[in-house]
C-alpha positions as CSV (number, residue, x, y, z in Angstrom):
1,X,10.8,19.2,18.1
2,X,11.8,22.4,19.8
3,X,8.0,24.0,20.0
4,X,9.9,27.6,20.4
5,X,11.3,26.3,16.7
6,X,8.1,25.9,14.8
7,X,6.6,29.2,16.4
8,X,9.6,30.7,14.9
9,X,9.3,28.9,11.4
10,X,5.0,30.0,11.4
11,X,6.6,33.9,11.1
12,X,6.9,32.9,7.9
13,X,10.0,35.9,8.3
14,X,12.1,32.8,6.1
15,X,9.7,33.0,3.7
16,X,10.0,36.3,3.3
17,X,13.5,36.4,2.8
18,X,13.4,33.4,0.5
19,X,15.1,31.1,2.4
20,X,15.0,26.9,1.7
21,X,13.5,24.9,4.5
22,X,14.4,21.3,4.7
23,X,12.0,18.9,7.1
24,X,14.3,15.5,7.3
25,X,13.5,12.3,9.2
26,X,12.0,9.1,8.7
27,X,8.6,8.3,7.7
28,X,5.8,8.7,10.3
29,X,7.0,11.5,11.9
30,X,4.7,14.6,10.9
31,X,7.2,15.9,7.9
32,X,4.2,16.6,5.9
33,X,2.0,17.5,8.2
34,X,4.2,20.1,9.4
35,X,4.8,21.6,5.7
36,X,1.2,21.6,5.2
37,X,1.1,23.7,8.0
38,X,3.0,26.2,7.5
39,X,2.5,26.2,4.1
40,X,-1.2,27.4,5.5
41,X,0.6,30.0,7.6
42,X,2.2,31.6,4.9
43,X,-1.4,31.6,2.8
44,X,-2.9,33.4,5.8
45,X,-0.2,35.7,6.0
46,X,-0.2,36.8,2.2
47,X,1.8,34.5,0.4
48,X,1.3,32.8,-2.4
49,X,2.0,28.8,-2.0
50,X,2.1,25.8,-4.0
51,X,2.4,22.5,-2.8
52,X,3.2,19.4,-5.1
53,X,4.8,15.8,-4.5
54,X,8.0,15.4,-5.6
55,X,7.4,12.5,-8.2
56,X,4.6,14.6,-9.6
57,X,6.7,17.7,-9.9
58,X,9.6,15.6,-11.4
59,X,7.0,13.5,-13.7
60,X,5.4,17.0,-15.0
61,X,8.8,18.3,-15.5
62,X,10.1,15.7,-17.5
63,X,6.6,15.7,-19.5
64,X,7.1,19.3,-20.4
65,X,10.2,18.7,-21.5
66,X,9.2,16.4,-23.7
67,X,6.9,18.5,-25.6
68,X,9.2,21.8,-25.8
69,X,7.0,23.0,-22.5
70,X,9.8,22.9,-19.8
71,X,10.4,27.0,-19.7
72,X,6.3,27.5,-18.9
73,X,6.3,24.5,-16.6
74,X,8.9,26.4,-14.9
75,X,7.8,29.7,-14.6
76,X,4.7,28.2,-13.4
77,X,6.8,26.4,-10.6
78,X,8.6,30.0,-10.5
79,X,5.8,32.3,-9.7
80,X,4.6,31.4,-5.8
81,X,6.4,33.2,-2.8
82,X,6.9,29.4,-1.6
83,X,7.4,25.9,-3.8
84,X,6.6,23.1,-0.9
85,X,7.7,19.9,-2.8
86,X,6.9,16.5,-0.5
87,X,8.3,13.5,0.0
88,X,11.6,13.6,-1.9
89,X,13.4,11.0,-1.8
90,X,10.8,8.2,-1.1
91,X,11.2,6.7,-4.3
92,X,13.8,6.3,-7.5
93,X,13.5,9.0,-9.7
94,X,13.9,9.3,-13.3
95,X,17.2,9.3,-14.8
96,X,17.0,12.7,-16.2
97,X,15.2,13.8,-12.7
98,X,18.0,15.5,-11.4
99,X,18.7,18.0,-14.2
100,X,15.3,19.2,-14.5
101,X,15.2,19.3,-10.3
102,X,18.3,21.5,-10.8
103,X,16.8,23.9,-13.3
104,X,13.9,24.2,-11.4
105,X,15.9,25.5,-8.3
106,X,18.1,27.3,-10.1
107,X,15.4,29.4,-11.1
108,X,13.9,29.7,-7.8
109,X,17.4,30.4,-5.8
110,X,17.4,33.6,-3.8
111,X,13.7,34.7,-5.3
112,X,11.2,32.4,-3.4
113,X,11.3,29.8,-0.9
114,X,11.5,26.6,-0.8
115,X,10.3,24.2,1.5
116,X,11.2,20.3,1.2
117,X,10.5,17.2,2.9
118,X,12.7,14.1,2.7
119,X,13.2,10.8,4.7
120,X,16.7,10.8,3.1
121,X,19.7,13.0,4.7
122,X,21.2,15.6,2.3
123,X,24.4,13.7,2.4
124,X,21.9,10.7,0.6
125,X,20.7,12.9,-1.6
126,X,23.6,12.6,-4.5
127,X,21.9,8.3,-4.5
128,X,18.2,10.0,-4.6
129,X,19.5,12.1,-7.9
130,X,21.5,9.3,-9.0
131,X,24.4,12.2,-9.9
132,X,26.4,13.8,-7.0
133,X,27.5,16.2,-9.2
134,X,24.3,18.0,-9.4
135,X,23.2,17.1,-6.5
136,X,25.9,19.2,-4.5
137,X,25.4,22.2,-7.2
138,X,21.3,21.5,-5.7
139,X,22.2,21.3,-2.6
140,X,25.0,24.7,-2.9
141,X,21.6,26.5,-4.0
142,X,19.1,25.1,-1.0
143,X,21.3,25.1,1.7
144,X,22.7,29.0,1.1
145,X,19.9,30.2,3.0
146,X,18.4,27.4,4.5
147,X,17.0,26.1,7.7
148,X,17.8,22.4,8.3
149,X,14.7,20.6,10.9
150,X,15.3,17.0,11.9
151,X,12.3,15.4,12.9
152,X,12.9,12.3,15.0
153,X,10.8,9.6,16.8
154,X,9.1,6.7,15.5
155,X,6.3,6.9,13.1
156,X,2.5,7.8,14.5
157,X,1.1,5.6,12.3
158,X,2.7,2.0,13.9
159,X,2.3,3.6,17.5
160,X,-0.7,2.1,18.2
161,X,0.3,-1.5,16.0
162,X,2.8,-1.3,18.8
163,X,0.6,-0.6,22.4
164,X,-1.7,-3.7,20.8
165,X,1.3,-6.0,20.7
166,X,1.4,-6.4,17.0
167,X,4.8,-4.8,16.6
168,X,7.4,-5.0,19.8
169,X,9.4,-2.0,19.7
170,X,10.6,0.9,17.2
171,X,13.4,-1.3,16.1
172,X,10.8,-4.0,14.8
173,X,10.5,-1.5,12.3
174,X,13.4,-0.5,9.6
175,X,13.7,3.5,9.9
176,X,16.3,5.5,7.7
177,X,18.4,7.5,10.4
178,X,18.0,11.3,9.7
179,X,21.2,13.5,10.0
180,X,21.9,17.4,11.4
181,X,20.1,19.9,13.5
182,X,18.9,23.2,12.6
183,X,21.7,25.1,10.0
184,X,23.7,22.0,9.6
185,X,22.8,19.4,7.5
């Protein structure tokens, strides 16, 4: 990663303007990490943050859906200067996961930011929703004012399965490529 980059992103100036940041690559790499980071920036600087898993978020969604709660459980989501949501994309989601993702950003577009991590390229993201449809009108939303960071390398955690001999090299291991460079997914 470009360290001039992540100097840049620790402003927080995109949080300010409400901007979406995507942190794509494959597991390993520091995605998390990273948002918890400057998730912590933005805290120090006067923001108010929340930080949730994506299967959580989508899991209390669909809950307060179920029982007539979905407009508080969105305002709640609604209310923070920046929504980090982590690891989206790491496993299936419910069918009705999409719609309720939508809403949620919808609702957020152009007055708070966003910050998501993914192992999955936007262009996978129609299969993580299982609905291109609203995945394009989610992505339309995110990527309007968006920076796009692409992590790459192999994943800290086999590094040192891999000085001891246990693994051979980084294509012992089945990685998802990730796609696009800063403002281009």
């Amino acid at each position: 990663m470009d360290p001039g980059q992540i100097r840049e992103l620790a402003t927080c100036r995109w949080v300010a303007n409400g901007d979406t940041l995507l942190l794509l690559g494959p597991p390993g790499v520091g995605k998390t990490h990273l948002a918890v980071a400057l998730g912590r920036e933005a805290v120090s600087k006067g923001y108010t943050v929340q930080y949730v898993s994506a299967m959580e978020l989508i899991s209390t969604l669909a809950r307060a859906h179920n029982q007539t709660a979905l407009e508080s459980r969105l305002s709640q989501y609604g209310k923070s200067k920046l929504l980090i949501i982590d690891e989206l994309g790491y496993l299936p989601l419910e069918p009705d996961a999409a719609h309720l993702f939508f809403q949620l950003i919808s609702r957020r577009y152009e007055r708070g930011s966003v910050l998501i991590t993914s192992n999955r390229p936007v262009m996978e993201w129609g299969e993580v929703f299982g609905d291109q449809v609203v995945a394009t009108a989610i992505l339309d939303r995110l990527l309007h004012h968006s920076h796009v960071l692409t992590v790459r390398g192999d994943s800290y955690r086999l590094r040192e399965k891999r000085r001891s001999g246990l693994l051979r090299s980084s294509s012992a291991v089945s990685t998802i490529p990730a796609t696009g460079e800063e403002g281009s997914p």
